[in-house]
C-alpha positions, 0 to 999 in steps of 0.5 A, spaced: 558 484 519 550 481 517 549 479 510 543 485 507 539 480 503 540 474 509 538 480 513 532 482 509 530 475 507 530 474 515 525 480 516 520 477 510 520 471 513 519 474 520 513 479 517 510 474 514 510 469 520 507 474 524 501 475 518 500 468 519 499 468 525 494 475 527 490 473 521 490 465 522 491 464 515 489 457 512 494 458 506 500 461 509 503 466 507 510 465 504 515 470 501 515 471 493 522 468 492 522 470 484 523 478 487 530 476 488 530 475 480 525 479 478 525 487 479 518 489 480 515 484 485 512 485 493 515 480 498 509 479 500 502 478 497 496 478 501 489 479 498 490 485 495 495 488 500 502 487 496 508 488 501 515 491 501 519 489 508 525 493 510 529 491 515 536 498 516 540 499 521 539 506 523 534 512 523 527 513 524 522 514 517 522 510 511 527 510 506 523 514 500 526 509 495 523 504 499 516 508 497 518 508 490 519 501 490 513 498 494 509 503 489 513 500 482 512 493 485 504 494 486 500 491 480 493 494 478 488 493 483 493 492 489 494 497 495 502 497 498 504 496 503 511 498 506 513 494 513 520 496 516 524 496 521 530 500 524 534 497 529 532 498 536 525 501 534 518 497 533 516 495 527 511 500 522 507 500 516 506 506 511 499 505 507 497 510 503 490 513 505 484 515 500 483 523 501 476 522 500 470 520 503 462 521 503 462 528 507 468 530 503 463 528 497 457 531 500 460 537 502 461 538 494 454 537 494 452 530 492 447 526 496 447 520 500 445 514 495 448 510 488 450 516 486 455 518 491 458 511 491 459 511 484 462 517 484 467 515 490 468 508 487 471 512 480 475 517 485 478 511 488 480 508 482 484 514 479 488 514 485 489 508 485 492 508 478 495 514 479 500 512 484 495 514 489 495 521 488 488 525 485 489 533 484 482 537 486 482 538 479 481 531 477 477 531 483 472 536 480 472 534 473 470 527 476 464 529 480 462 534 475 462 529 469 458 524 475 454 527 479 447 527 475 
């Protein structure tokens, strides 16, 4: 039987390489070895992306303690990343997707120009401190307190 921690350092080394490689990295990207020790680190970091790789034997959809623990490892300011594989099934990504855009905003009757970006920019940063999720109220509230 695999090993689980050597299964999954393998799949780390793995991603990594692959980033590597797509991206043409000058410094290249390495596994973060202080997450064996320590409980709230990424596998991986790139720029603002910070990695969790995941590396089972059966199913289809990620695991959501995985979820958890990509979202719990994820320091201010970055974005997770899940990357994960089930045995015989290609490799996928879960990313969280920010809801709003400039013609949600618009239809909530804000015009184009800095003051639409602002408001998306602070929209987007309460998602992000909030586990990237945001409520309409919260939505509301933020366009009302930034639309003049």
């Amino acid at each position: 039987m695999t090993n689980s921690r050597n299964k999954g350092a393998a799949f780390e080394r793995e991603i990594a390489n692959l980033l590597n490689e797509e991206f043409s990295l000058s410094i290249p990207l390495k596994r973060i070895l202080e997450q064996t020790r320590e409980k709230f680190l990424p596998d991986l970091i790139l720029g603002r992306w910070h990695i969790e790789c995941k590396r089972y034997g059966q199913g289809n959809e990620p695991i959501e303690k995985w979820w958890s623990q990509v979202i719990k490892s994820t320091k201010k300011d970055g974005i997770p990343a899940l990357i994960y594989k089930f045995n015989n099934r290609p490799i996928k990504v879960k990313v969280p997707l920010f809801p709003i855009d400039g013609e949600f905003l618009k239809q909530k009757g804000l015009r184009e120009g800095q003051s639409l970006g602002r408001v998306l920019t602070i929209l987007e940063k309460e998602w992000m401190n909030n586990n990237f999720k945001i409520s309409n109220e919260k939505i509301e509230e933020i366009i009302k307190i930034n639309s003049n």
